[in-house]
MARLO-390127 format. One record per residue (C-alpha): residue in three letters; chain; x negated, y, z. Coordinates in Angstrom, 1 decimal, decimal comma, padded with zeros to 4 digits. Layout:
BEGIN
ALA|A|X|Y|Z
...
This chain:
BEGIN
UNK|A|045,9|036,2|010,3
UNK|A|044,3|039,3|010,9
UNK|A|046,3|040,5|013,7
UNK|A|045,8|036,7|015,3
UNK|A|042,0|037,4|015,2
UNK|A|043,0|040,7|016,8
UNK|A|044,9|039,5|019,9
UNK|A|042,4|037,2|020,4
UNK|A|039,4|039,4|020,5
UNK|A|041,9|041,9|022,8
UNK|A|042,0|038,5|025,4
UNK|A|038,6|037,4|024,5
UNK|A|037,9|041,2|026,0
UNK|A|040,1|040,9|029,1
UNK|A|038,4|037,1|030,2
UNK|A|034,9|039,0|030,1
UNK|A|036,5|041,3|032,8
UNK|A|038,2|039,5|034,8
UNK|A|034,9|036,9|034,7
UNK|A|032,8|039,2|035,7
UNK|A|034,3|040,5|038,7
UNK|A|034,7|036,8|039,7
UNK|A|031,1|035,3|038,8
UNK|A|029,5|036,5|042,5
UNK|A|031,5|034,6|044,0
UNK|A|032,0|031,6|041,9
UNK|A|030,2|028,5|042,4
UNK|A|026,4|028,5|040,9
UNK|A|026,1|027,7|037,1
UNK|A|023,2|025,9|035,5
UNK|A|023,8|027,2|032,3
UNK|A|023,7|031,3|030,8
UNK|A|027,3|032,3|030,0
UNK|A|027,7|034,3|026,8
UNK|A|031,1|037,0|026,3
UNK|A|034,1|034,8|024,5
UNK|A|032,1|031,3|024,2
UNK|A|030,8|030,9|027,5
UNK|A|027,9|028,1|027,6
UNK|A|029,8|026,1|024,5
UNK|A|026,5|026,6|023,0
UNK|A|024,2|025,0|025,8
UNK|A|026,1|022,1|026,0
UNK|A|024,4|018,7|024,3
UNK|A|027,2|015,6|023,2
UNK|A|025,4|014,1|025,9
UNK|A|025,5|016,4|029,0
UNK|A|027,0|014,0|031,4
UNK|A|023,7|012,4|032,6
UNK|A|021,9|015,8|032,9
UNK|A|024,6|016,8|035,2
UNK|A|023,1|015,3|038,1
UNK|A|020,2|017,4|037,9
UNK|A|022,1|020,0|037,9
UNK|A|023,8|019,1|041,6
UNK|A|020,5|018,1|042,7
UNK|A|019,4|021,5|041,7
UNK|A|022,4|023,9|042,4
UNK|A|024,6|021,4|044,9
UNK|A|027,8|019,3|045,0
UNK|A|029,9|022,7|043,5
UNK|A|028,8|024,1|040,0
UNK|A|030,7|026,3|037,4
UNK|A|030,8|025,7|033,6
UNK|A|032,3|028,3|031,5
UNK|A|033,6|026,9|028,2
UNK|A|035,1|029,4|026,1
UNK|A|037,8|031,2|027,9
UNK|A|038,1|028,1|030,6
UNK|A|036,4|028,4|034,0
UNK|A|035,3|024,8|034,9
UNK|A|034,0|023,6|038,4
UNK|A|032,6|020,1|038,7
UNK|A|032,5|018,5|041,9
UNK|A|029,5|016,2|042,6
UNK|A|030,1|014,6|046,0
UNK|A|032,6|012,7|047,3
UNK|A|032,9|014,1|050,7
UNK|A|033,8|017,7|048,8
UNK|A|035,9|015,2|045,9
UNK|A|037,9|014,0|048,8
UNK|A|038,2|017,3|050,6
UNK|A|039,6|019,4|047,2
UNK|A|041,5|016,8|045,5
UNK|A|042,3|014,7|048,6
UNK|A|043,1|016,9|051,5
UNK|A|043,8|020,0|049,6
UNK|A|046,0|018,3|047,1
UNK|A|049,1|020,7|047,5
UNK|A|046,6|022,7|045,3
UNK|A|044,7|021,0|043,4
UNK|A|047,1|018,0|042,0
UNK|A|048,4|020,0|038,7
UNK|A|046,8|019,9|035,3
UNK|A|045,1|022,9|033,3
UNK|A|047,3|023,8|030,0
UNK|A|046,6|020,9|027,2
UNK|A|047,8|022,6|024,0
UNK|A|046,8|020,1|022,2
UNK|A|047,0|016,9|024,0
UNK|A|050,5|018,1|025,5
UNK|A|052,2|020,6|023,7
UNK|A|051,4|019,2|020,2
UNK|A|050,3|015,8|020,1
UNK|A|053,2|014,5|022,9
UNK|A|055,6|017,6|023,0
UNK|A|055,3|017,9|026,8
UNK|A|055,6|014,5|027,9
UNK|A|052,6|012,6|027,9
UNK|A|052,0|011,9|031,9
UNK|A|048,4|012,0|032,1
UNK|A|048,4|015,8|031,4
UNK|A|052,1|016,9|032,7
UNK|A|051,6|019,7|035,1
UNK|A|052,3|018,7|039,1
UNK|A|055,9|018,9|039,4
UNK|A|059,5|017,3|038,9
UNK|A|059,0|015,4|035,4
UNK|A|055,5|014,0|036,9
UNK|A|057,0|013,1|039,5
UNK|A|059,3|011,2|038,2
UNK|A|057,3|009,6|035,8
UNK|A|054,7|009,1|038,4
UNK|A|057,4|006,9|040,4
UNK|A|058,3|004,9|037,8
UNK|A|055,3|004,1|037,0
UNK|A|054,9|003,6|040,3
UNK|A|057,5|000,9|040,6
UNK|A|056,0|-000,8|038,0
UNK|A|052,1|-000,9|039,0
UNK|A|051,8|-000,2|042,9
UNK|A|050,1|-002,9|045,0
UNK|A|053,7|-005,2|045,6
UNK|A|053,9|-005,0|042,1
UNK|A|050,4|-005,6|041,2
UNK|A|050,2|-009,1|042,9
UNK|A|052,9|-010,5|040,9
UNK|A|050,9|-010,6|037,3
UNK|A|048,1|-012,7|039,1
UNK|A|049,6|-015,2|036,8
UNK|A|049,6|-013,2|033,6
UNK|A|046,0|-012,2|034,5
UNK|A|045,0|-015,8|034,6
UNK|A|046,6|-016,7|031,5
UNK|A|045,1|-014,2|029,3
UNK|A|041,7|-014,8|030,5
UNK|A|041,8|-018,6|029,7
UNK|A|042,4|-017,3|026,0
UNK|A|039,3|-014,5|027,0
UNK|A|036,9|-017,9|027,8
UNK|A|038,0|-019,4|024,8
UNK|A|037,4|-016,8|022,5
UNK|A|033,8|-016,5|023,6
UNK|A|033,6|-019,5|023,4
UNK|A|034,4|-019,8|019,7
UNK|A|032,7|-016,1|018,7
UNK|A|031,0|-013,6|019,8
UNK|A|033,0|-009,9|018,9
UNK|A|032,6|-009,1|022,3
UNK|A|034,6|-005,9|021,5
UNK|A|037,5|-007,2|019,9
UNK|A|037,8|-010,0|022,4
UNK|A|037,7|-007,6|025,4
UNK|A|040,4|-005,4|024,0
UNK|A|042,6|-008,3|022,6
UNK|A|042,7|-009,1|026,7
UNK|A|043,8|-005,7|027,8
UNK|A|046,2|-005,1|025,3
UNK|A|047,4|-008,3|025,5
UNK|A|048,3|-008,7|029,0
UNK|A|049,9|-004,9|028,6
UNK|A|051,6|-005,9|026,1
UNK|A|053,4|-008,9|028,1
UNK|A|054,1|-006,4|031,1
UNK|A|056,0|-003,9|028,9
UNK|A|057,5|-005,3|026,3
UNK|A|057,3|-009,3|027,0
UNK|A|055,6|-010,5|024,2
UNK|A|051,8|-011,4|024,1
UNK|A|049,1|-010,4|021,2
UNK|A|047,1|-014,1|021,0
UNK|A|044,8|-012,3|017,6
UNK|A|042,3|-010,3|017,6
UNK|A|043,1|-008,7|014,4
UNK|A|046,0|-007,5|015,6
UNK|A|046,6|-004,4|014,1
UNK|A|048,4|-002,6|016,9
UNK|A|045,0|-003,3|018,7
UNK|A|043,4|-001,0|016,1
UNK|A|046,4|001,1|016,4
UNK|A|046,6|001,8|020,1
UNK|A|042,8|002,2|020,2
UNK|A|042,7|004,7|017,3
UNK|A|045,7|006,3|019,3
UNK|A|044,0|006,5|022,6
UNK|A|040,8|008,1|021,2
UNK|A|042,5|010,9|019,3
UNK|A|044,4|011,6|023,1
UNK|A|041,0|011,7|024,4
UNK|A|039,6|013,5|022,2
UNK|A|042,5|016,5|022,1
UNK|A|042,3|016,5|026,8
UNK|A|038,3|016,9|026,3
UNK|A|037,2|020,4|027,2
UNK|A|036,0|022,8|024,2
UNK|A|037,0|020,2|021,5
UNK|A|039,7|022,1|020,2
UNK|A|039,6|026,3|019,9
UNK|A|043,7|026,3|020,5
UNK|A|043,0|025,3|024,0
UNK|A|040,3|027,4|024,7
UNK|A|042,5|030,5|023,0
UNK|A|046,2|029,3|023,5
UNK|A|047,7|032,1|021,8
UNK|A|046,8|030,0|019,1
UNK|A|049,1|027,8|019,2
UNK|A|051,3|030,8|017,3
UNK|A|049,6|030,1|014,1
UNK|A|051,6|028,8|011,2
UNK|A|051,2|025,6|010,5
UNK|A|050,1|026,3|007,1
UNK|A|047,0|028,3|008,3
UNK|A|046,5|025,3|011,2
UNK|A|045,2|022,2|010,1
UNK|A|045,3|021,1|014,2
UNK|A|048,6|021,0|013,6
UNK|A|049,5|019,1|010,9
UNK|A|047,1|016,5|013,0
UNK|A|048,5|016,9|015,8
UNK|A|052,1|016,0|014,5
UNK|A|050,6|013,1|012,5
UNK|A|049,8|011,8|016,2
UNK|A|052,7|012,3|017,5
UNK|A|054,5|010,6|014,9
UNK|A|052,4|007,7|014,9
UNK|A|052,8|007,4|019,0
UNK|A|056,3|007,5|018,7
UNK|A|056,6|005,0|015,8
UNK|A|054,4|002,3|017,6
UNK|A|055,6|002,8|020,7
UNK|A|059,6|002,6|019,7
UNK|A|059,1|-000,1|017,7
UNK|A|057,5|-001,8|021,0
UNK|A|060,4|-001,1|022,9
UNK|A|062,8|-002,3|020,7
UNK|A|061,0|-005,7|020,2
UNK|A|061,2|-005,6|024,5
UNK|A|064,9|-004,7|024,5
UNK|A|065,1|-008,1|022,0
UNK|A|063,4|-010,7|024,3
UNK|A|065,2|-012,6|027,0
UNK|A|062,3|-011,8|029,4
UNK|A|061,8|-009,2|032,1
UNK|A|059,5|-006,4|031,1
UNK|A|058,9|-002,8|031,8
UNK|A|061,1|-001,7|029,5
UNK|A|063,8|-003,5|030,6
UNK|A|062,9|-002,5|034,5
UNK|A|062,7|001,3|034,3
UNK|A|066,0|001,5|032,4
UNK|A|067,7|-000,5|035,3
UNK|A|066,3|002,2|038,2
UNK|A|068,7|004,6|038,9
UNK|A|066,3|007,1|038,7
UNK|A|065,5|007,0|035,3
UNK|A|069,2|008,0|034,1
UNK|A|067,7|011,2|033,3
UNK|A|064,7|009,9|031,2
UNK|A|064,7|010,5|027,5
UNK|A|063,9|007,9|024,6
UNK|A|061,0|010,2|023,9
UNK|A|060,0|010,3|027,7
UNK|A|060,0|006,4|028,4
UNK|A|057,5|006,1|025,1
UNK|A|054,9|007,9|027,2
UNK|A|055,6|006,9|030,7
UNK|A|054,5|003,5|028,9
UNK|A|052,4|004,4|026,6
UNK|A|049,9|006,4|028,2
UNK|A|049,7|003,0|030,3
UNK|A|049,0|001,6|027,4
UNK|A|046,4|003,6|025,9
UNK|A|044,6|004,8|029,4
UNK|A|044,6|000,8|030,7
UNK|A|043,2|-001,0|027,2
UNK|A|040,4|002,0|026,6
UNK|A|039,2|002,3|030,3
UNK|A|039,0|-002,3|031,0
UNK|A|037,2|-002,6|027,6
UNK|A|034,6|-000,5|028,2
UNK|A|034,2|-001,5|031,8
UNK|A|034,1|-004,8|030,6
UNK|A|031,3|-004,2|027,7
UNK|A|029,4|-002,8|030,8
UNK|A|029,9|-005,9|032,5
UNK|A|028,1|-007,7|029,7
UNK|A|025,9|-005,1|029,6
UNK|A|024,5|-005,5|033,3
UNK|A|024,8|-009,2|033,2
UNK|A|022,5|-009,6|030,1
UNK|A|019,9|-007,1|031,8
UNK|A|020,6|-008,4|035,9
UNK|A|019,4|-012,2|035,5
UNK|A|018,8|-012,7|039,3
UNK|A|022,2|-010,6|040,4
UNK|A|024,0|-013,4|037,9
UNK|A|022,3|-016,6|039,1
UNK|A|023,2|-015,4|042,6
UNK|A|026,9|-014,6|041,2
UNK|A|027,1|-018,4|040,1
UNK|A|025,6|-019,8|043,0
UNK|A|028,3|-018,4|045,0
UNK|A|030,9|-019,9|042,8
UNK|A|029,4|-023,2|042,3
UNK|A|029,8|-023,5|046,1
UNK|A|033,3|-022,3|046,3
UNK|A|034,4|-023,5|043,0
UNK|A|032,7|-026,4|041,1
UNK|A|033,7|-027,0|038,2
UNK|A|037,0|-025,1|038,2
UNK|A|038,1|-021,9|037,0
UNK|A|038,7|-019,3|039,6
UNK|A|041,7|-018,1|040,7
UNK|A|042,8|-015,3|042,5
UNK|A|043,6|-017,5|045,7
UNK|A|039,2|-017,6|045,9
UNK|A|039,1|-014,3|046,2
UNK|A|038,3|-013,9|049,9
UNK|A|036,0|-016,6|049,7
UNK|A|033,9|-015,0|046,9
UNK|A|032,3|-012,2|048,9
UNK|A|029,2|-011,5|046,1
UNK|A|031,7|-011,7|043,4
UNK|A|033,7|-009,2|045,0
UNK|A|030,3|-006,7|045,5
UNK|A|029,4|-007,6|041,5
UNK|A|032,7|-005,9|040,4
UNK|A|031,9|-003,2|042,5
UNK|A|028,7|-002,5|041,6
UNK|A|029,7|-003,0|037,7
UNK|A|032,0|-000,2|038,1
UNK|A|029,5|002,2|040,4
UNK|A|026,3|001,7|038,3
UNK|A|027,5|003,3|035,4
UNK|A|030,8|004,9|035,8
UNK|A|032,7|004,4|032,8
UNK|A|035,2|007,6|033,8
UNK|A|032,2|010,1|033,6
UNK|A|034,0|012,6|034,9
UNK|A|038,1|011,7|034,9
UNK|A|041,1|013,4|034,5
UNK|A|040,7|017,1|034,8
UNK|A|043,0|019,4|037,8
UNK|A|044,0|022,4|037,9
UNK|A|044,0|024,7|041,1
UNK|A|047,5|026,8|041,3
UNK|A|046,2|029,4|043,8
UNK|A|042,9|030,8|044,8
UNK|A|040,7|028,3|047,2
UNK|A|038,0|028,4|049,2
UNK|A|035,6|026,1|049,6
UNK|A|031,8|026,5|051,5
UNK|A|032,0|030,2|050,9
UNK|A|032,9|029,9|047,3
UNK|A|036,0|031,1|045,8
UNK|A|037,6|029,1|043,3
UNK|A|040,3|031,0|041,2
UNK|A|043,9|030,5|040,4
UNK|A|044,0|028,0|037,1
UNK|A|040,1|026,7|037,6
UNK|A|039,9|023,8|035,9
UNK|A|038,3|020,7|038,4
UNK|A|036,3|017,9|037,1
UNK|A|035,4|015,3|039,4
UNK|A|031,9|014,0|038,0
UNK|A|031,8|010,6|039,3
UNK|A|028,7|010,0|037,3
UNK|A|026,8|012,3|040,1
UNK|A|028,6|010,8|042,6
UNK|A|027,9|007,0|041,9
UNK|A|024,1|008,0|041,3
UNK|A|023,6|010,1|043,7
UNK|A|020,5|008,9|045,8
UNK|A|022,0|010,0|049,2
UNK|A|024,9|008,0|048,8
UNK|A|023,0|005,0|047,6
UNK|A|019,8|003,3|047,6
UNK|A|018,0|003,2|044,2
UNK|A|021,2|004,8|042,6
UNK|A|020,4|003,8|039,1
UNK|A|019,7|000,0|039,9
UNK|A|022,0|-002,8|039,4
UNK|A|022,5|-004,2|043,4
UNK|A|025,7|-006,2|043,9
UNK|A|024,3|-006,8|047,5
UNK|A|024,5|-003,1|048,8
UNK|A|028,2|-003,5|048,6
UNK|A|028,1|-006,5|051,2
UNK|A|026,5|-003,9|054,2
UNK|A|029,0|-001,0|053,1
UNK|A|032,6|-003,3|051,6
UNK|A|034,7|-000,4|052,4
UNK|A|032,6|002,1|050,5
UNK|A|035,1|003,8|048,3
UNK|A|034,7|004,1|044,2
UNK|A|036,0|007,1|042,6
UNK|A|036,8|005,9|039,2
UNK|A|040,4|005,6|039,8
UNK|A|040,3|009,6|041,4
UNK|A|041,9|011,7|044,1
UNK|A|044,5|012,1|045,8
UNK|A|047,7|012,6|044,0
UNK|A|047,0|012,6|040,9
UNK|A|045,2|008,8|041,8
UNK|A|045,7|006,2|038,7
UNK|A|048,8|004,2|039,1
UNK|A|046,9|001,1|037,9
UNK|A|044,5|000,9|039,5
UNK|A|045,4|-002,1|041,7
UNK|A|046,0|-003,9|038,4
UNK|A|042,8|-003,0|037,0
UNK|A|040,6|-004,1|039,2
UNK|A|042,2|-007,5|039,7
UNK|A|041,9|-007,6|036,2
UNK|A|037,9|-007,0|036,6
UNK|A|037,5|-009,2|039,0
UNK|A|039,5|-012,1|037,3
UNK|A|038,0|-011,2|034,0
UNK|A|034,1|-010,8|035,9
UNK|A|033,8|-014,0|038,4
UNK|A|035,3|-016,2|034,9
UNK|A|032,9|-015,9|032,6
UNK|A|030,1|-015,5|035,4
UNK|A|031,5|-019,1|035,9
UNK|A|031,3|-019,9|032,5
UNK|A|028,6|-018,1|030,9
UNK|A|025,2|-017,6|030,4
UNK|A|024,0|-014,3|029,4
UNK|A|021,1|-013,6|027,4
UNK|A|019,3|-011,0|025,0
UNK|A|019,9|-011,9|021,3
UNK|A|017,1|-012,9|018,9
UNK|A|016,8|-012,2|015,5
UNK|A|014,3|-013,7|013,4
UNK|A|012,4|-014,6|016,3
UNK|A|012,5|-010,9|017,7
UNK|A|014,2|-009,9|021,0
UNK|A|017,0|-007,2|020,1
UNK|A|016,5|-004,5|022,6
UNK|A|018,9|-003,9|025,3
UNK|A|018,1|-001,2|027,6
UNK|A|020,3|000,2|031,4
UNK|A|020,5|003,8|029,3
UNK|A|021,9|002,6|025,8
UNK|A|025,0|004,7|026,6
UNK|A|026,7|007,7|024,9
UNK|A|029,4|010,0|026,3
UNK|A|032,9|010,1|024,0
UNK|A|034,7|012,9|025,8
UNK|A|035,1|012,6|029,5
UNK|A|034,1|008,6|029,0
UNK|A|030,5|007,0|029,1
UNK|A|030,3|003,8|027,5
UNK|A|027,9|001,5|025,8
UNK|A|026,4|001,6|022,6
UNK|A|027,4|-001,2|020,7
UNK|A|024,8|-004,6|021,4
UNK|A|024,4|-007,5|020,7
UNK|A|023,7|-010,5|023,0
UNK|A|024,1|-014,4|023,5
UNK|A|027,2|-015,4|025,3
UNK|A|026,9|-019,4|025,7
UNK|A|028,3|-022,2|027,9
UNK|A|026,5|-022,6|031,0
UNK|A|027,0|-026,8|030,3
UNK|A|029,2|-028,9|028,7
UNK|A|031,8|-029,2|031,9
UNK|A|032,7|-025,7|031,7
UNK|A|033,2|-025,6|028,3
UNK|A|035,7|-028,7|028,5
UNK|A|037,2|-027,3|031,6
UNK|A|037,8|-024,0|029,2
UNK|A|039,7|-026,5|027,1
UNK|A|041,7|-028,3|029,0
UNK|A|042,8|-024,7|030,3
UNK|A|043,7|-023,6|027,3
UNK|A|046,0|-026,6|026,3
UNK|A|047,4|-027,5|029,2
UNK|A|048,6|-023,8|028,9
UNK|A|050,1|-024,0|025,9
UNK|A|052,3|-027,5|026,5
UNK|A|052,9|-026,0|030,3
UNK|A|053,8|-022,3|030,3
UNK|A|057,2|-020,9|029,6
UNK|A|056,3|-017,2|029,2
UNK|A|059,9|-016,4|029,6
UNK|A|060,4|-017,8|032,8
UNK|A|057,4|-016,2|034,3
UNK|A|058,2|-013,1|033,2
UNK|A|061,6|-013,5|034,7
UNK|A|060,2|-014,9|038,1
UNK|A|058,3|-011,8|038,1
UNK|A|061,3|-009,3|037,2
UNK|A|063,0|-011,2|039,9
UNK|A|060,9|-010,7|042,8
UNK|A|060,5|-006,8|041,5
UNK|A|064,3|-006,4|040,6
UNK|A|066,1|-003,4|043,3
UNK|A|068,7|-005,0|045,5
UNK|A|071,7|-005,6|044,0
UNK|A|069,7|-006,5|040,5
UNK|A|068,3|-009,5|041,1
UNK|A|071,5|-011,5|039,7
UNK|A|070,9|-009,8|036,3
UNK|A|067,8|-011,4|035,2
UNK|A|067,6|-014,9|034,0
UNK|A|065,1|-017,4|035,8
């Protein structure tokens, strides 16, 4: 142990060299930098929102130096786009993830592989599975899952649970072609639990192994980081195999069944194919439920933006539910999901890059292996991008509709699903605008207080605190039109067959015959 402690003070030496010979011509930093730890010690759990005073302060560029890690966020989208976008020979890898890749996945977890041949591969699988052709063809799905959403609101009020039934439900039909109709589920719990720890292990200065790899050396009896890092592992693996068994057991079309039919994927692993799905899995249920408890969030506190919201869809809709075919007809629904997502950006600051050779940018140099955070919470709020930046205004998005978000990042390294996810917002959003009413809660004849800043960071993530509010019927036509959805679902829908329609229309030449309709 003692010659561990050794080496490390030996590198710990070397990284306060070789960072000050590259700190004049870094990118400014708002915080004072100590020898081995950096500014661990500035940093508050809730950082995030002081970071746009420091671009306001410093400029879109700045430089965090977390232990032995050189970190440059990026707070404007014109440089986001320029780095991550244009310049994404460079900038598309990953930094090292000890933890989160080494350890907890054993190198194949596709959110943090390095840019190169097995993220590719993964990333075209994935791909196949979640670009836009493939995207239109679980409108159906979608729609299904958010009659039982309506209903369960309906019927309670664990806004939580029922938000990440949804997700994990309709995930759960996609890759291994079985729904999950109960909320206390406990592979809901699981795959939650799951995703956190992942989240957890890729955020910067959690873990000391990342910041001094060498660590990673230590017997496991001396490194309690691994023994937990193998207990996630196993648990990934057991969930996630036991899902794809169940999907190799069904007579419908799934992901499961559609990857190992590509050509491509001959050379995937068993162990591969549980992350190229799971990581789906965990990024897609974590990132819609807490965009969705913002939702209900904004809604409770944004009375006028919602009575606008229904106005449109009592025009278009009556007493219906929407469908995806109103879409284009919905114009201030549309600019309501947007401005959900911009208002308070759940992906605070992404998915972490990595630059693999020295950059310039503005007169800046930014080294070999410099971590890149995009911090979309700047972006989003920044007030020369956007009117009253911290105000809730579906209607700026109807003067600027092409105005890109930044939540799904750069370049590419971009999130596969991100065509899925936001048809899943705006199915999920304009529904229960048509449905609902949403109002503070009273208890014993007091107003529980709901305010736009009851957030907290977790990680790289900004989310709401948990609230409480009243989710109730607009009238009694919606609530019977809820039910009649719901039933006629249930004597109507062969989840089978629509499964198989879609593995048909997705299936490579030459497949097609194979799957049963």
């Amino acid at each position: 142990m003692i010659s561990i402690l050794l080496l490390v003070g030996l590198i710990a030496t070397l990284q306060v060299v070789r960072t000050r010979r590259q700190a004049a011509k870094l990118p400014p930093s708002p915080l004072p930098s100590l020898p081995i730890i950096g500014s661990l010690h500035q940093l508050g759990k809730a950082w995030l929102r002081q970071s746009r005073d420091w671009h306001r302060n410093y400029g879109p560029l700045i430089t965090l130096k977390l232990g032995g890690q050189t970190i440059v966020l990026v707070g404007s989208q014109e440089a986001a786009s320029e780095l991550l976008g244009k310049r994404g020979r460079l900038y598309s890898s990953r930094p090292h993830f000890v933890m989160a890749l080494d350890l907890m996945s054993k190198g194949d977890h596709t959110v943090f592989l390095p840019y190169g041949p097995k993220w590719k591969l993964h990333n075209r699988l994935q791909m196949s599975i979640l670009g836009v052709r493939a995207s239109r063809q679980y409108h159906s799905l979608q729609e299904l899952e958010t009659q039982q959403t309506l209903l369960d609101f309906v019927e309670g009020d664990n806004y939580e649970l029922i938000f990440q039934r949804f997700q994990a439900s309709l995930i759960h039909t996609m890759a291994y072609g079985r729904r999950l109709p109960k909320q206390n589920d406990q592979r809901l719990h699981e795959v939650e639990a799951l995703s956190k720890a992942f989240i957890n292990a890729a955020t910067a200065g959690n873990y000391l192994v990342d910041i001094f790899p060498i660590l990673k050396h230590t017997p496991t009896c001396l490194a309690p980081w691994k023994k937990y890092a193998q207990q996630i592992h196993d648990r990934t693996i057991s969930l996630n195999r036991g899902h794809i068994l169940e999907a190799e057991k069904t007579m419908a079309w799934n992901w499961v069944k559609h990857i190992r039919s590509l050509k491509e994927s001959e050379s995937l692993t068993d162990h591969e194919l549980t992350f190229v799905i799971g990581s789906i899995y965990q990024a897609g249920v974590d990132t819609m439920t807490n965009l969705l408890r913002l939702f209900l969030m904004a809604s409770v506190l944004n009375p006028v933006a919602v009575r606008r919201a229904q106005a449109e869809l009592d025009k278009v809709v009556g007493n219906r539910l929407p469908s995806f075919d109103d879409m284009e007809r919905l114009p201030f629904i549309n600019a309501y999901v947007k401005e959900v997502i911009r208002w308070r950006p759940v992906a605070g600051l992404g998915a972490p890059h990595c630059v693999i050779q020295d950059d310039v940018y503005h007169g800046f140099t930014i080294p070999k292996g410099t971590t890149i955070l995009a911090n979309q919470f700047a972006m989003e709020l920044d007030p020369e991008l956007w009117e009253e930046p911290e105000e809730f205004m579906p209607e700026r998005w109807l003067q600027r509709p092409d105005q890109e978000l930044g939540i799904f990042g750069y370049g590419r390294r971009k999130c596969t699903g991100q065509y899925q996810a936001m048809d899943s917002a705006y199915i999920v959003m304009s529904r229960m605008l048509w449905a609902f009413q949403f109002n503070h809660r009273y208890e014993h004849g007091r107003k529980v207080e709901l305010g736009p800043w009851d957030l907290k960071q977790d990680g790289n993530l900004y989310v709401a605190k948990p609230f409480r509010a009243d989710i109730k019927p607009r009238d009694s036509q919606k609530k019977d039109a809820i039910y009649a959805a719901v039933n006629s679902e249930k004597d109507d829908v062969d989840l089978d067959y629509v499964l198989n329609e879609i593995g048909h229309a997705l299936a490579p030449k030459g497949n097609r015959d194979d799957i049963e309709t």
